[in-house]
C-alpha positions in Angstrom: 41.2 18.2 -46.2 42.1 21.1 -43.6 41.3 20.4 -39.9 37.1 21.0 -39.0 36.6 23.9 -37.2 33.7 26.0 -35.7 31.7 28.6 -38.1 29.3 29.6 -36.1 26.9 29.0 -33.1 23.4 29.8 -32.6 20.8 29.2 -29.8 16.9 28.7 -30.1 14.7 30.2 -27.8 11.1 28.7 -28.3 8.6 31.7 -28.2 6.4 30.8 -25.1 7.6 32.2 -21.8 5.9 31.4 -18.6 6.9 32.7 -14.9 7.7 29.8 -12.5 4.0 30.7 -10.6 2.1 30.3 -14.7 4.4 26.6 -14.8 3.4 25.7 -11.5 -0.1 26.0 -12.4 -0.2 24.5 -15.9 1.4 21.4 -14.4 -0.9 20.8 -11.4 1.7 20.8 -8.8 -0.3 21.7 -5.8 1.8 20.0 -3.0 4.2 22.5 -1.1 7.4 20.7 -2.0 7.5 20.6 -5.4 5.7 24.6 -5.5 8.9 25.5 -3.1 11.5 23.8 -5.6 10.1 25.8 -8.6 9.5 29.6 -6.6 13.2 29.0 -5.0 14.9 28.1 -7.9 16.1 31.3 -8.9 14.9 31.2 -12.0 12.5 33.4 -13.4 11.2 33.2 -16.7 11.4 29.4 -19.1 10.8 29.3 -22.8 9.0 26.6 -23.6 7.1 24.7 -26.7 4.1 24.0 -24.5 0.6 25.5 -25.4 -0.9 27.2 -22.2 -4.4 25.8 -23.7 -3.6 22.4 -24.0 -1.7 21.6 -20.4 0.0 18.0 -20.9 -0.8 16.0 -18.5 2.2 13.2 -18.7 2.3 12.2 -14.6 -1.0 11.5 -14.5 -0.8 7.7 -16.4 2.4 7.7 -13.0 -0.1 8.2 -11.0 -2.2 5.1 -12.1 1.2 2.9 -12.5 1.3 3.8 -8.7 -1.9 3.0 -8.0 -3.0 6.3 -7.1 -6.3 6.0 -8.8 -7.8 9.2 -6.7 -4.9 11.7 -7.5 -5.9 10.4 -11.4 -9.4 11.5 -11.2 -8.2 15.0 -9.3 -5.4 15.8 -12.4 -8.4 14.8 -14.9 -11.1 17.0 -13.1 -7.5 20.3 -13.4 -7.8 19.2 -17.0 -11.4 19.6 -17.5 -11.3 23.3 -15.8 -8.2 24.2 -18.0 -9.4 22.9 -21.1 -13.6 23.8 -20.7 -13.5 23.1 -24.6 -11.8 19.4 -24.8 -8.4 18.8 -25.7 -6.2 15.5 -26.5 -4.8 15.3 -22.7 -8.1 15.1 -21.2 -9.4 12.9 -23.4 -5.8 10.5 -23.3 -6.2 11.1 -19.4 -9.8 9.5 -18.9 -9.2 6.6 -21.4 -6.3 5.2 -19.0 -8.4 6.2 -15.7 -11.2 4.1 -17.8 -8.6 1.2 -18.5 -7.3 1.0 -15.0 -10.7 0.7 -14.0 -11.5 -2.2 -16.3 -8.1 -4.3 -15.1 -8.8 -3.5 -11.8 -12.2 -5.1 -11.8 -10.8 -8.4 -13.9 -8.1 -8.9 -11.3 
């Protein structure tokens, strides 16, 4: 057996391409520091797998660990605007605001 070596390289380069301004949006970032960190970064396009339509909404269940119960409710009414139609993140999104609710009121 001869020694491994290297054939060939490749890259992949998911098809969607958002702007820092279209990322800053989708993720609900509102708050000056974090909207500086993405428009001075120096970067200018991203290729992600993330569907413009269906936003994620992954800090939001942070937000409730935290405690934040209000910031919660603001991300969920974002998601309701985004996604007028429905989609799994709202819907994930007010289950755990609704399950919050229901520990908070037996402790």
């Amino acid at each position: 057996m001869g020694t491994p070596r290297i054939v060939a390289i490749g890259t992949a380069v998911p098809r969607p391409r958002f702007d820092q301004a279209q990322l800053l949006a989708l993720a609900g970032y509102e708050d000056p520091v974090r909207q500086r960190f993405f428009l001075r970064s120096g970067i200018e396009d991203r290729h992600l797998y993330m569907d413009a339509e269906h936003p994620r909404a992954d800090e939001d269940v942070d937000y409730l660990q935290a405690g934040e119960l209000e910031k919660a409710r603001e991300r969920l009414a974002k998601l309701q605007r985004l996604c007028p139609s429905g989609c799994p993140e709202y819907d994930d999104l007010k289950k755990a605001i609704g399950a919050y609710q229901s520990a908070q009121k037996k402790s």
